[in-house]
N, CA, C and O atoms as a Tripos MOL2 file, in Angstrom:
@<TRIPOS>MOLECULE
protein
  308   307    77     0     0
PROTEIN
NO_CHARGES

@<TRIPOS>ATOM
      1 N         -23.4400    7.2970  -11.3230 N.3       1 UNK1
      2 CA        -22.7230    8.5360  -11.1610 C.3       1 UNK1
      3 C         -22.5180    8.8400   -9.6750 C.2       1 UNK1
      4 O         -21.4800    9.1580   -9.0940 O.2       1 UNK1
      5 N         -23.5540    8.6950   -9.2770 N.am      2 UNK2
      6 CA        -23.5490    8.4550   -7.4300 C.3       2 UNK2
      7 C         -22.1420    7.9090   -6.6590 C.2       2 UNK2
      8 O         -21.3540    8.4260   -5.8670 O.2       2 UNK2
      9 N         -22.2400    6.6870   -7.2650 N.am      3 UNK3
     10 CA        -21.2860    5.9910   -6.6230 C.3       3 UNK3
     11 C         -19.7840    6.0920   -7.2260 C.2       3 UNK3
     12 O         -18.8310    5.5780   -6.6400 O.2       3 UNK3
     13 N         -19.6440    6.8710   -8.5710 N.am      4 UNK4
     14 CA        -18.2780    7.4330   -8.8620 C.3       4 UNK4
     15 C         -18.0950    8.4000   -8.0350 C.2       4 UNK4
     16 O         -17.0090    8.3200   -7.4590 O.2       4 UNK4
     17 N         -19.1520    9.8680   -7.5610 N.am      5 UNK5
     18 CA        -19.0270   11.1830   -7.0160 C.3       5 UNK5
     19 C         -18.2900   10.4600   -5.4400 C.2       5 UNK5
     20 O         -17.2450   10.8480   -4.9160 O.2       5 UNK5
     21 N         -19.0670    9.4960   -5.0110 N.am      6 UNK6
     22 CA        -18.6170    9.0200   -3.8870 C.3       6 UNK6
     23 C         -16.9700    8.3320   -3.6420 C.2       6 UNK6
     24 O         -16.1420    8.6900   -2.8050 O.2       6 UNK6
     25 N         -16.8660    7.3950   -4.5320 N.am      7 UNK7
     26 CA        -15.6550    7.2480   -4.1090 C.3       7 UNK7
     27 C         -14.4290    7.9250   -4.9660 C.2       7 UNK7
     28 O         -13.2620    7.5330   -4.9340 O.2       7 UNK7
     29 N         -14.8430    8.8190   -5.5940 N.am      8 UNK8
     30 CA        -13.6480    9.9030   -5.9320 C.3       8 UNK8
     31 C         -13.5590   11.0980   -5.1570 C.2       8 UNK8
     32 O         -12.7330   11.9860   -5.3700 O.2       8 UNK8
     33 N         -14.8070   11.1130   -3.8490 N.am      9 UNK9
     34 CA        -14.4190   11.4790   -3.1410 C.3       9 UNK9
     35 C         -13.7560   10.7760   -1.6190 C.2       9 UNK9
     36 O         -13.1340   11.3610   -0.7320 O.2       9 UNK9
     37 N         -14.0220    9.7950   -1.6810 N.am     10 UNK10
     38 CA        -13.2020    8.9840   -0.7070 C.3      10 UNK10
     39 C         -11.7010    9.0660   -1.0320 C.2      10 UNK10
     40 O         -10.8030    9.1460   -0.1930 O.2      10 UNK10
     41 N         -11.5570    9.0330   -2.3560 N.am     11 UNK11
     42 CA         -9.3330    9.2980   -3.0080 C.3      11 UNK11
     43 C          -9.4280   10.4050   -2.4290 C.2      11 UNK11
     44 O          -9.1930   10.2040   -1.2370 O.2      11 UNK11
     45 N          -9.6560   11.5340   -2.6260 N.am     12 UNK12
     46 CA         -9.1940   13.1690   -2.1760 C.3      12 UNK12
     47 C          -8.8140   12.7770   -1.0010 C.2      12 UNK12
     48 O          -7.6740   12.8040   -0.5370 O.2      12 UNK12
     49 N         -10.0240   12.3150   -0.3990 N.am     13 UNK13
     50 CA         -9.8480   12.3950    1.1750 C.3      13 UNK13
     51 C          -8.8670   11.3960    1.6630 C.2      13 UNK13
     52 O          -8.6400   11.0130    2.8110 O.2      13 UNK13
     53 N          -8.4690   11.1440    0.8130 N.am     14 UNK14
     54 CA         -7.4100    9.8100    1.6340 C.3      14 UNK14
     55 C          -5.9030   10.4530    1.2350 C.2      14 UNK14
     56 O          -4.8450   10.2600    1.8340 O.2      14 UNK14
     57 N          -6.1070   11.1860    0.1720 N.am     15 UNK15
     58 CA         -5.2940   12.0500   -0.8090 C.3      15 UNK15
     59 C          -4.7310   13.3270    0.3000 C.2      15 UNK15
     60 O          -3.5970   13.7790    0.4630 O.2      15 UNK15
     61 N          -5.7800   13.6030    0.8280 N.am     16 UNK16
     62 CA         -5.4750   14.7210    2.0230 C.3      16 UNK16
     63 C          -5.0710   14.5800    3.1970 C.2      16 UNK16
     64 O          -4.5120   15.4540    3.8600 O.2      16 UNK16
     65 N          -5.3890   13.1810    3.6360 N.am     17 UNK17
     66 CA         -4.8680   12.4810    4.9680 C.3      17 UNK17
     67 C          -3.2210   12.5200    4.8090 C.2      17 UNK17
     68 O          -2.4960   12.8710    5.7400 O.2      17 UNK17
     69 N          -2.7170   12.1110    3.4990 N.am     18 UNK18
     70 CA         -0.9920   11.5220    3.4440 C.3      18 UNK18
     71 C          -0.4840   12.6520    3.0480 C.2      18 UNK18
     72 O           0.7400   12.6560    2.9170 O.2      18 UNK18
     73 N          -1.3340   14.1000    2.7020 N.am     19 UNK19
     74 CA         -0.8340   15.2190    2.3550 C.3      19 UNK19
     75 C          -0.5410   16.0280    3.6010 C.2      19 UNK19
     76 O           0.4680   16.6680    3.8960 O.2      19 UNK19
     77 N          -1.8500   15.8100    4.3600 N.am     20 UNK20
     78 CA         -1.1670   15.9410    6.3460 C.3      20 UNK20
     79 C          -0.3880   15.8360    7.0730 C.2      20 UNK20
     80 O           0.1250   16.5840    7.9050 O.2      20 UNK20
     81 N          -0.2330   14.6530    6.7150 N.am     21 UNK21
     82 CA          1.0690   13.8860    7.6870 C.3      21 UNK21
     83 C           2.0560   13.5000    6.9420 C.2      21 UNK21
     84 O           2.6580   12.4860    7.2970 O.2      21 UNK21
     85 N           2.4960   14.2390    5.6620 N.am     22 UNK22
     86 CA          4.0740   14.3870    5.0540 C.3      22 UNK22
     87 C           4.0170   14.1310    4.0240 C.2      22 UNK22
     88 O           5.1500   14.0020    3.5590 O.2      22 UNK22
     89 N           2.8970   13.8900    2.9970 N.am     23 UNK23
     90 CA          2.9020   13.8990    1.8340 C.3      23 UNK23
     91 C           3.3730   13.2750    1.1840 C.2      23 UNK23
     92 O           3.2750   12.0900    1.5020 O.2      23 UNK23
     93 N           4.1730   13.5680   -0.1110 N.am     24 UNK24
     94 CA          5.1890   12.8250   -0.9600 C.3      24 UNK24
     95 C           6.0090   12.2170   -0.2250 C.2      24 UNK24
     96 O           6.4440   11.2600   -0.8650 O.2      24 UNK24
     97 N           6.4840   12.2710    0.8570 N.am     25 UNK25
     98 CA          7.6020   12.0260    1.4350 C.3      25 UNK25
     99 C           7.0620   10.1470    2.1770 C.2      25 UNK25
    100 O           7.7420    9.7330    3.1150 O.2      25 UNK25
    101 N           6.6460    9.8260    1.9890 N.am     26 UNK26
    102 CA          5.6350    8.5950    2.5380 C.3      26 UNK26
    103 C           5.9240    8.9570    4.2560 C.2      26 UNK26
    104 O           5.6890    7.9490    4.9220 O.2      26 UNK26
    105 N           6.2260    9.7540    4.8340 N.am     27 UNK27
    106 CA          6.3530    9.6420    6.1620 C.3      27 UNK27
    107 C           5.1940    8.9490    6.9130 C.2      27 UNK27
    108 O           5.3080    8.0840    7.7810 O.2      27 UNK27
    109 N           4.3870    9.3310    6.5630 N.am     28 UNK28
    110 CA          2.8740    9.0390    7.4690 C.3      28 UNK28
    111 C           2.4220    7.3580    6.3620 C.2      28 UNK28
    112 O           2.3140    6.2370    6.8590 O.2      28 UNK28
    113 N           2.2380    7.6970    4.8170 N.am     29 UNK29
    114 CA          1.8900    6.4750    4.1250 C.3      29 UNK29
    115 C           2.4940    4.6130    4.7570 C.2      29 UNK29
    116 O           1.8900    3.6550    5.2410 O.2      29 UNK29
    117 N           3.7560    4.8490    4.4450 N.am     30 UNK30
    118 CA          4.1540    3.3290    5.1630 C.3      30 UNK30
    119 C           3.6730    2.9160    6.2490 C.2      30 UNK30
    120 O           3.0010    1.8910    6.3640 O.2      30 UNK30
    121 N           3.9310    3.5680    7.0090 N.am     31 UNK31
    122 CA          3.7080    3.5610    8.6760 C.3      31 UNK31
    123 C           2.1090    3.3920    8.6920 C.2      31 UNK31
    124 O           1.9060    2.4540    9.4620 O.2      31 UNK31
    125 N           0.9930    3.8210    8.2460 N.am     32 UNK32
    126 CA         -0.3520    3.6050    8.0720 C.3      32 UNK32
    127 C          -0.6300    2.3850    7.0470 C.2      32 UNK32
    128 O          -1.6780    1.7600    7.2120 O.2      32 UNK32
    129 N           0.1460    2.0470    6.1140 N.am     33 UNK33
    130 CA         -0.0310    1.1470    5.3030 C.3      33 UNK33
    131 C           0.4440   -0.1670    6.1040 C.2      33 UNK33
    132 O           0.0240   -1.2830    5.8000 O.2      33 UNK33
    133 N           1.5310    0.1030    7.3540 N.am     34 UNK34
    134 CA          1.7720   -0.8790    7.9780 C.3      34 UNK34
    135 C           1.1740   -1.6070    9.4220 C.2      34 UNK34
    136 O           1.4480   -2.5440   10.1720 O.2      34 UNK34
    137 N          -0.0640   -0.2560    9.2390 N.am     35 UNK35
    138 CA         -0.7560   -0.3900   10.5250 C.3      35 UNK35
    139 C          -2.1370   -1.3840    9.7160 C.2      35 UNK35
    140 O          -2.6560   -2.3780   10.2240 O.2      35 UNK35
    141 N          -2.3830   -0.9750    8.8060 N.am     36 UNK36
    142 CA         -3.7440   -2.1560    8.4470 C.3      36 UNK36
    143 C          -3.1110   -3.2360    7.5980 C.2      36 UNK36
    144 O          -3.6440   -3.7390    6.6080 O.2      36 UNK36
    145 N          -1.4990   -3.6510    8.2560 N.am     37 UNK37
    146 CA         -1.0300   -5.0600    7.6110 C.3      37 UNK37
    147 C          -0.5990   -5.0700    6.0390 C.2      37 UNK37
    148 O          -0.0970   -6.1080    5.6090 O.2      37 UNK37
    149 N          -0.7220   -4.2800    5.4170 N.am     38 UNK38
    150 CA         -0.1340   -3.8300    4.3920 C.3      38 UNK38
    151 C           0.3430   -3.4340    4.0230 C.2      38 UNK38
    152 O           0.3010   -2.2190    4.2130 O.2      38 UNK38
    153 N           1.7070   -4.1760    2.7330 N.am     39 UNK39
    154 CA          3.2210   -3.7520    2.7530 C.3      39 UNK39
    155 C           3.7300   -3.1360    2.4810 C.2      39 UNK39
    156 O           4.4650   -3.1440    1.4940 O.2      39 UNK39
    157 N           3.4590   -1.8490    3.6930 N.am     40 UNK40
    158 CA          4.5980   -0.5030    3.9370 C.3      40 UNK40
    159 C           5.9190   -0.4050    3.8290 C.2      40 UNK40
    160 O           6.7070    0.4810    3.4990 O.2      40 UNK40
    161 N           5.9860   -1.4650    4.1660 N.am     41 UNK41
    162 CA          8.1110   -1.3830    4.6970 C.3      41 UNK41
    163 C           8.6680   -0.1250    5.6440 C.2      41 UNK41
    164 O           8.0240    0.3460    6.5810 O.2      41 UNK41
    165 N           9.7240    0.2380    5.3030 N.am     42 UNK42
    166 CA         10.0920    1.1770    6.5380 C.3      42 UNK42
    167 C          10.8960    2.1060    5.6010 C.2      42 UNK42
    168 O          11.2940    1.7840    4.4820 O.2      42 UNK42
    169 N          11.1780    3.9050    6.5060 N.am     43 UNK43
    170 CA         11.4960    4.5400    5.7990 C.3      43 UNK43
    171 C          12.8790    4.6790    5.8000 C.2      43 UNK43
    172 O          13.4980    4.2740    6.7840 O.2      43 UNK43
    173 N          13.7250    5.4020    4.4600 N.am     44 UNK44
    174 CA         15.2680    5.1550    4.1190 C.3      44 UNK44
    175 C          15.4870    6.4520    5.0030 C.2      44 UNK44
    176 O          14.5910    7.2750    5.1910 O.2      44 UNK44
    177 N          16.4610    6.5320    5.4020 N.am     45 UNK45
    178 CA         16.9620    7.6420    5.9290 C.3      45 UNK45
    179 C          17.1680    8.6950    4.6610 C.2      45 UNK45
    180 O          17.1960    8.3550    3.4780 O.2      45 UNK45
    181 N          17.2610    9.6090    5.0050 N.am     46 UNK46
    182 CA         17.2000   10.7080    6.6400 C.3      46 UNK46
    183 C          15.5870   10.8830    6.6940 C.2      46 UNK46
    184 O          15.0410   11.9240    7.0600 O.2      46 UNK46
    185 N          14.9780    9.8370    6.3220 N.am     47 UNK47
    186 CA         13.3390   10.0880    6.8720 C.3      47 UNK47
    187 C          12.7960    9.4690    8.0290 C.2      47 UNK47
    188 O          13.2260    8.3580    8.3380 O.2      47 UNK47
    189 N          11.8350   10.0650    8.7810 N.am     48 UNK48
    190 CA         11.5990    9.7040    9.7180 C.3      48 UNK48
    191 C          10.2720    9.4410    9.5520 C.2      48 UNK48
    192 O           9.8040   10.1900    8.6950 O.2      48 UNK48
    193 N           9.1880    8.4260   10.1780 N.am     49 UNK49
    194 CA          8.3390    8.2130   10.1880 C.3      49 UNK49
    195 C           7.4080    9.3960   11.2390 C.2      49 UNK49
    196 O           8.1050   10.0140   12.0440 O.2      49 UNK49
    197 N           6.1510    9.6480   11.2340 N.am     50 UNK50
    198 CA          5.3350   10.5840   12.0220 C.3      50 UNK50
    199 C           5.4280    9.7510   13.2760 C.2      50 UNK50
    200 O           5.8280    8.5970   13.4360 O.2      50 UNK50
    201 N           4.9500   10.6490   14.1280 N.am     51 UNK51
    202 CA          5.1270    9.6660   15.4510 C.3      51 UNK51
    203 C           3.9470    9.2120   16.0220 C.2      51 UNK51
    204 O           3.0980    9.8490   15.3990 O.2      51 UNK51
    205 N           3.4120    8.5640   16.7550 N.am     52 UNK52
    206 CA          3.0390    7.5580   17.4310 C.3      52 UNK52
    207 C           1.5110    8.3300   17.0690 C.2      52 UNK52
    208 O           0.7540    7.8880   16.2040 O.2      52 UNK52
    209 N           1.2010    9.6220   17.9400 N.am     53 UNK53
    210 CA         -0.0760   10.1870   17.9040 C.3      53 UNK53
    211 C          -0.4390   11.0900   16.5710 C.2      53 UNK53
    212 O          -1.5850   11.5220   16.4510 O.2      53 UNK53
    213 N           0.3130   11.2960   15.8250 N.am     54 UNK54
    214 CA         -0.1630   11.2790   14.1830 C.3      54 UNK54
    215 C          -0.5880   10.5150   14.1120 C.2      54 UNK54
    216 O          -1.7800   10.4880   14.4210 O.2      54 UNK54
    217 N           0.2680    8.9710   13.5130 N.am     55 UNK55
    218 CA         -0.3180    7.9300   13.4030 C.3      55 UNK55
    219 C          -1.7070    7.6710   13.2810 C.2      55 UNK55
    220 O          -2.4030    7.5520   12.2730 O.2      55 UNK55
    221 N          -2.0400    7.5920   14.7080 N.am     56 UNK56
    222 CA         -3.3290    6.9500   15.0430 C.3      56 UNK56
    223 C          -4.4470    8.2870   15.1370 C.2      56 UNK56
    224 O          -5.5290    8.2160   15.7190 O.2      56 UNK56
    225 N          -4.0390    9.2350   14.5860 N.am     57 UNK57
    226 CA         -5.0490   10.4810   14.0840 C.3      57 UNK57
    227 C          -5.2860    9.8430   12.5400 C.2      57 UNK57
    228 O          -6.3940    9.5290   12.1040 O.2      57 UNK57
    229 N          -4.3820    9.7530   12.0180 N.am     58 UNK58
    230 CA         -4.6360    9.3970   10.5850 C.3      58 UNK58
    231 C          -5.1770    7.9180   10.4620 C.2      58 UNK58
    232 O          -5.9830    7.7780    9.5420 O.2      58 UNK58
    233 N          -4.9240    6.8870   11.1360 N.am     59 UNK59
    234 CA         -5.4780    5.6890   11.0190 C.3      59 UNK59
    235 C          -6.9920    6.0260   11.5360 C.2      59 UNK59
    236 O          -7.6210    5.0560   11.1110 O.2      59 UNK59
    237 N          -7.9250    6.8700   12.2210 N.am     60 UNK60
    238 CA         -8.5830    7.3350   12.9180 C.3      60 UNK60
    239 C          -9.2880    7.8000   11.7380 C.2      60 UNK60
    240 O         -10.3660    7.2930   11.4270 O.2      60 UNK60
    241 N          -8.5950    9.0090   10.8570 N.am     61 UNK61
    242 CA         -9.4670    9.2940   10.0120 C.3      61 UNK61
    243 C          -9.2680    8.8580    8.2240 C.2      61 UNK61
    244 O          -9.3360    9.6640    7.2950 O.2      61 UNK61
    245 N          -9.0490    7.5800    8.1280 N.am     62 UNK62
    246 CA         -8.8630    6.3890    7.2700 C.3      62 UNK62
    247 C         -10.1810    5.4900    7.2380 C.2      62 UNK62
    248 O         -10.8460    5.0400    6.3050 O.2      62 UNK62
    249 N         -10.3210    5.3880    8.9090 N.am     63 UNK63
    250 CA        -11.2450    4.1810    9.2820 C.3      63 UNK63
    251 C         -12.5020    5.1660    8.7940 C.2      63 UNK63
    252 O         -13.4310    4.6310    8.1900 O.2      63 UNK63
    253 N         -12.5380    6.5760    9.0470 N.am     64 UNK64
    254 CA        -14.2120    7.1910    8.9380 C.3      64 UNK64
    255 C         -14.1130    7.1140    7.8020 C.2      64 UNK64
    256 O         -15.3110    7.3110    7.6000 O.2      64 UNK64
    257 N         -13.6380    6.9710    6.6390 N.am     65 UNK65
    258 CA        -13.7810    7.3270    5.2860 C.3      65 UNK65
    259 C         -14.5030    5.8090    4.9840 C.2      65 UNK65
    260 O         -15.1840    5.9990    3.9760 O.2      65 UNK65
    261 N         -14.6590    4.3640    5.4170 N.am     66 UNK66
    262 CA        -15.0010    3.4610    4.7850 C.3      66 UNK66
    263 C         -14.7750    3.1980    4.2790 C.2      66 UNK66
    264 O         -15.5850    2.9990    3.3730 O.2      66 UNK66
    265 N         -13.6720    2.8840    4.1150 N.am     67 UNK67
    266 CA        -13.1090    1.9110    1.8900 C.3      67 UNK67
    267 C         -13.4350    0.8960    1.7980 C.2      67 UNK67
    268 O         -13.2530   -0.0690    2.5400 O.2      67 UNK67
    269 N         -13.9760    1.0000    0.8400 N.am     68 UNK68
    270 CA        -14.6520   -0.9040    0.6990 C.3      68 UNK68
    271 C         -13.2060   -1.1620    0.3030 C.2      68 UNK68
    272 O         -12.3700   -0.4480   -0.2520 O.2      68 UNK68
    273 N         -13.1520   -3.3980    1.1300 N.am     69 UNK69
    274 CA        -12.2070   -3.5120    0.6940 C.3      69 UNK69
    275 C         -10.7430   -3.3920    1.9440 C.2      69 UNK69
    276 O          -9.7470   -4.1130    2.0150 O.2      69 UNK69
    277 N         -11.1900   -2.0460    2.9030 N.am     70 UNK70
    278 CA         -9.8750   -2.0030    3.4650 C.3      70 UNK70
    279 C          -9.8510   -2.8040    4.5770 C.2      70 UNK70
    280 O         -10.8090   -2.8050    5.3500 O.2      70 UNK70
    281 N          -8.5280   -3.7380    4.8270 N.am     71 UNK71
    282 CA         -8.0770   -4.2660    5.4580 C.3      71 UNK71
    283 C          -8.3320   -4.2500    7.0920 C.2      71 UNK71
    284 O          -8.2150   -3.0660    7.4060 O.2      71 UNK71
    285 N          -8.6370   -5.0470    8.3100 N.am     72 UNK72
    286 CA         -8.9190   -4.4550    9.5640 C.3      72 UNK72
    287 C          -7.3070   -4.4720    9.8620 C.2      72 UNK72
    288 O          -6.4510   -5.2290    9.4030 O.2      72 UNK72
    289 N          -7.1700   -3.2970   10.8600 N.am     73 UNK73
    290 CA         -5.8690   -3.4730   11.5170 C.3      73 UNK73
    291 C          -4.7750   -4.4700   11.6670 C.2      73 UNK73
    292 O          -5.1350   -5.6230   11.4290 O.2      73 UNK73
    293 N          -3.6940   -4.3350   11.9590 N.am     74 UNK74
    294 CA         -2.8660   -5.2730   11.8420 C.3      74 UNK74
    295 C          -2.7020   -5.1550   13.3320 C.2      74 UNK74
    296 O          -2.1190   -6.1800   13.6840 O.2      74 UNK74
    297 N          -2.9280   -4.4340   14.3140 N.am     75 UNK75
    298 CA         -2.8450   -4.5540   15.9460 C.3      75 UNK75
    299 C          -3.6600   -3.3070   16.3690 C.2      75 UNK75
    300 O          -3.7280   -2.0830   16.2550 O.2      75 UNK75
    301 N          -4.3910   -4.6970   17.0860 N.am     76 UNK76
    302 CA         -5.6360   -3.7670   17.9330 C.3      76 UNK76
    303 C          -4.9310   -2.3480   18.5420 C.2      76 UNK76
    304 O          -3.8060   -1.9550   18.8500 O.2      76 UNK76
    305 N          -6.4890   -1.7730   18.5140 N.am     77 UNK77
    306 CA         -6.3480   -0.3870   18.9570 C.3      77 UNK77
    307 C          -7.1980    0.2080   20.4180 C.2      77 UNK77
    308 O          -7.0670    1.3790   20.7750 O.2      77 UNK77
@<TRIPOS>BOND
     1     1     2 1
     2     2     3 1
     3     3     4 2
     4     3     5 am
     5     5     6 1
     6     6     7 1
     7     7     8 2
     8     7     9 am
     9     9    10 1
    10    10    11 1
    11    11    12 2
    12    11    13 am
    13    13    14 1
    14    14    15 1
    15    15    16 2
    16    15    17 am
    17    17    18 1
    18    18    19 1
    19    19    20 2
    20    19    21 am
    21    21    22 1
    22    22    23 1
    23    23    24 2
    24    23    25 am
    25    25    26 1
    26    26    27 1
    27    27    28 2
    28    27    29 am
    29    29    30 1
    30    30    31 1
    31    31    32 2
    32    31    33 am
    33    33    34 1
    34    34    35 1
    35    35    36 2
    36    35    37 am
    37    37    38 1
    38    38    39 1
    39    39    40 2
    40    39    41 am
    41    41    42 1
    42    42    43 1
    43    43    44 2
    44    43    45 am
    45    45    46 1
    46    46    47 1
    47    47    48 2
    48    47    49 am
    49    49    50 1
    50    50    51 1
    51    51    52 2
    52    51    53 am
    53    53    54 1
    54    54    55 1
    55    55    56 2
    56    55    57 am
    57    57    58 1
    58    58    59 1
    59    59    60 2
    60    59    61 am
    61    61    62 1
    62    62    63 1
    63    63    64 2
    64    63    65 am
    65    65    66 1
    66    66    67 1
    67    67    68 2
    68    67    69 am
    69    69    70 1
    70    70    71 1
    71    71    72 2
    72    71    73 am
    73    73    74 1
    74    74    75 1
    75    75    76 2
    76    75    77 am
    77    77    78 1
    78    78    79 1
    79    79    80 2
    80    79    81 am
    81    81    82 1
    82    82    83 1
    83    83    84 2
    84    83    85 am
    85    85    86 1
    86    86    87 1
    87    87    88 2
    88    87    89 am
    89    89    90 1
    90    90    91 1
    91    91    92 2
    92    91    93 am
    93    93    94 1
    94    94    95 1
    95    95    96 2
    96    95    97 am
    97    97    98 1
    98    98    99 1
    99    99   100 2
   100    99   101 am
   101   101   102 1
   102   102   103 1
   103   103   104 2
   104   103   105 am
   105   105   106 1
   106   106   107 1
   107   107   108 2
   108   107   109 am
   109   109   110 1
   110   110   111 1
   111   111   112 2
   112   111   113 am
   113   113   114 1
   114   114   115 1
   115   115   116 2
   116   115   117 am
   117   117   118 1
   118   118   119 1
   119   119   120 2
   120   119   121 am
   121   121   122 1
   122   122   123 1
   123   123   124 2
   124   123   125 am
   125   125   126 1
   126   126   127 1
   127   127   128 2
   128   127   129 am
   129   129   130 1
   130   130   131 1
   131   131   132 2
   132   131   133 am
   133   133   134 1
   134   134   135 1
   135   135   136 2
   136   135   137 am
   137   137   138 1
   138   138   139 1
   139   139   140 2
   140   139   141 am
   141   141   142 1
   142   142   143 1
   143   143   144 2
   144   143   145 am
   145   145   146 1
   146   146   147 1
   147   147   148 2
   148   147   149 am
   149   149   150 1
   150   150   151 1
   151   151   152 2
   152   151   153 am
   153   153   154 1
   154   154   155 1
   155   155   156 2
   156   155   157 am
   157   157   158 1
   158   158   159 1
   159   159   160 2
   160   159   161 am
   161   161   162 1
   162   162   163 1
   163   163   164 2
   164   163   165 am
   165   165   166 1
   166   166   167 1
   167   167   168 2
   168   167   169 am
   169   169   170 1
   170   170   171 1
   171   171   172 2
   172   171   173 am
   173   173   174 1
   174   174   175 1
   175   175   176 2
   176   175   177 am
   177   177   178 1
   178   178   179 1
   179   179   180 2
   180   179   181 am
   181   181   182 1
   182   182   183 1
   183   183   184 2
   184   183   185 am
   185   185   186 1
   186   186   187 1
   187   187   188 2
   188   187   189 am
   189   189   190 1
   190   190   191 1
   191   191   192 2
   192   191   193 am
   193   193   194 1
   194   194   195 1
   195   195   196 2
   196   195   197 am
   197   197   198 1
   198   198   199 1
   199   199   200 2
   200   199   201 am
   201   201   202 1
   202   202   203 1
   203   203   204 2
   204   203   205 am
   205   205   206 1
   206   206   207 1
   207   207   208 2
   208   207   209 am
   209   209   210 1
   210   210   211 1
   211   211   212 2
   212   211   213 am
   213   213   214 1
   214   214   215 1
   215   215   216 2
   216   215   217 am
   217   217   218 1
   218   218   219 1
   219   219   220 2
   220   219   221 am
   221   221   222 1
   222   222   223 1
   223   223   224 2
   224   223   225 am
   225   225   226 1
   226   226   227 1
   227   227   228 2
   228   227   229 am
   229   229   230 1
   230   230   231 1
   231   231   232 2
   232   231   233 am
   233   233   234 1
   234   234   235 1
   235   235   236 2
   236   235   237 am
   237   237   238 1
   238   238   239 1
   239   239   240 2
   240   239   241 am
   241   241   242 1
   242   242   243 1
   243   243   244 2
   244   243   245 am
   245   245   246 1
   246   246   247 1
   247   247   248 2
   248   247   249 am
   249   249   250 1
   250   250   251 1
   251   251   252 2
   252   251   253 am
   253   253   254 1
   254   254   255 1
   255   255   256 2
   256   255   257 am
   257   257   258 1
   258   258   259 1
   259   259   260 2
   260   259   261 am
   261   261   262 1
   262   262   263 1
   263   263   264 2
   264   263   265 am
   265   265   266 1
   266   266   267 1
   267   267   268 2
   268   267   269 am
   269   269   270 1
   270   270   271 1
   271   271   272 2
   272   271   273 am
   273   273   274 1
   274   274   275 1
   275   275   276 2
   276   275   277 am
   277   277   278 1
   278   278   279 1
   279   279   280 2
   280   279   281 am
   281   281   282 1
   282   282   283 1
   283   283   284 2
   284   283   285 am
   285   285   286 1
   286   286   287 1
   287   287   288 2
   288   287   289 am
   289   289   290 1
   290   290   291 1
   291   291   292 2
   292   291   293 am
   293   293   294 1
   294   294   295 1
   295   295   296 2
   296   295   297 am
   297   297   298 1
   298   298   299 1
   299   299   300 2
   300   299   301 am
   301   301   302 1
   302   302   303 1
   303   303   304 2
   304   303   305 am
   305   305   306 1
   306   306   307 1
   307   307   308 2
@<TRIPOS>SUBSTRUCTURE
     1 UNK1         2 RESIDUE 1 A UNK
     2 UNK2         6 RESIDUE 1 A UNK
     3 UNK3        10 RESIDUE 1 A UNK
     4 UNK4        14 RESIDUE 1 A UNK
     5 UNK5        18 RESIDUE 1 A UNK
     6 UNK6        22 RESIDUE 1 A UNK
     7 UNK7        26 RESIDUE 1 A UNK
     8 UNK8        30 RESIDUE 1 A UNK
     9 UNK9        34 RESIDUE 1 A UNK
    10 UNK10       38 RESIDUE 1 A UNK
    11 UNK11       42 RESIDUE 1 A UNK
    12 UNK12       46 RESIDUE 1 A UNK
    13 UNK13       50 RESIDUE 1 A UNK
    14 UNK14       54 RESIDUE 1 A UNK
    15 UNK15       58 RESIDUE 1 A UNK
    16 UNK16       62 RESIDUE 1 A UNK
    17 UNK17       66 RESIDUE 1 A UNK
    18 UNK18       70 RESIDUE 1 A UNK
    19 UNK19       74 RESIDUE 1 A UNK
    20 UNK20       78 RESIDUE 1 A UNK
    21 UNK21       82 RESIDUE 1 A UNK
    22 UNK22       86 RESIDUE 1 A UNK
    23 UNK23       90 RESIDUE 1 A UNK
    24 UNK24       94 RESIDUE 1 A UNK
    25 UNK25       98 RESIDUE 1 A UNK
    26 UNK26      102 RESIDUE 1 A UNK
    27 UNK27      106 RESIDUE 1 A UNK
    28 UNK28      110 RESIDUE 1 A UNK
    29 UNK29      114 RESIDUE 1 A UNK
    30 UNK30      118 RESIDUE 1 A UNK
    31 UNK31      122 RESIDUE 1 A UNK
    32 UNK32      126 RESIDUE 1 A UNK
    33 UNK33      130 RESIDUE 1 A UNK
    34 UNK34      134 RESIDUE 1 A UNK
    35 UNK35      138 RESIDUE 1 A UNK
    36 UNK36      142 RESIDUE 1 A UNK
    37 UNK37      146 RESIDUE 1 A UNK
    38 UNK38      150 RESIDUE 1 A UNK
    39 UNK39      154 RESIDUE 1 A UNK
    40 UNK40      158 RESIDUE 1 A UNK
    41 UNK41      162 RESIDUE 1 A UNK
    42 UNK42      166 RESIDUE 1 A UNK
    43 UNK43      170 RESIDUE 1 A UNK
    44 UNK44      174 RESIDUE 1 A UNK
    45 UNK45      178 RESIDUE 1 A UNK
    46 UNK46      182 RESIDUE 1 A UNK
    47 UNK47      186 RESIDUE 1 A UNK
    48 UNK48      190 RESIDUE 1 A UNK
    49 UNK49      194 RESIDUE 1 A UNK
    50 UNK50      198 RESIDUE 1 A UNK
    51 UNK51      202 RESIDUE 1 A UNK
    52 UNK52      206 RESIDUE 1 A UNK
    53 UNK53      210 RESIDUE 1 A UNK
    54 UNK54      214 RESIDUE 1 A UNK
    55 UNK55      218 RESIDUE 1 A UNK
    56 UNK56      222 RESIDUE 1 A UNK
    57 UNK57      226 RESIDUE 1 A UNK
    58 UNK58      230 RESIDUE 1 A UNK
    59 UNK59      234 RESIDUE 1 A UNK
    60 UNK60      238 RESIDUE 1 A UNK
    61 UNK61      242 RESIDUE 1 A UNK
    62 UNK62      246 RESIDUE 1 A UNK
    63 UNK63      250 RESIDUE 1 A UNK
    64 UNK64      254 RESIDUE 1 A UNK
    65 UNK65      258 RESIDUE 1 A UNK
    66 UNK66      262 RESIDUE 1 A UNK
    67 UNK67      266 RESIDUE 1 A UNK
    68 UNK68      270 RESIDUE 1 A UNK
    69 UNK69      274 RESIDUE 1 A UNK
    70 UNK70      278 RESIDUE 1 A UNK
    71 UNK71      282 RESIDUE 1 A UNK
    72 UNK72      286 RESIDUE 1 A UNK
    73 UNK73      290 RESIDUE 1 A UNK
    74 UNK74      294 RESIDUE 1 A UNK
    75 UNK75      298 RESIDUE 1 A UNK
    76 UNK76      302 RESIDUE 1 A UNK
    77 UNK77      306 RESIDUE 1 A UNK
């Protein structure tokens, strides 16, 4: 039960990170999915991706959450 409480709380919190930085809209998702090498792709217009120092706030607080499993970066930081 431990280890369900735990990583259903690791989803929220990852749940709240892409709800930060644009939510439904994948603005922030691709662009972070494309930072730990995993296939984000790019966004259709008229969307714009978050910019540079979002980004790496949210890749920042991705890495504290621990996901077993997640990928190291796709370019050093």
């Amino acid at each position: 039960m431990e280890r369900l409480r735990e990583s259903f709380g690791k989803l929220m919190a990852l749940t709240a990170i892409n709800n930060r930085y644009g939510g439904s809209s994948m603005r922030a998702m691709k662009p972070l999915m494309n930072a730990f090498g995993l296939p984000g792709g790019n966004l259709r217009p008229p969307r714009l991706p978050v910019g540079a120092a979002d980004l790496e706030k949210a890749v920042q607080e991705v890495l504290k959450l621990k996901i077993p499993g997640l990928p190291p970066l796709a370019r050093p930081r």
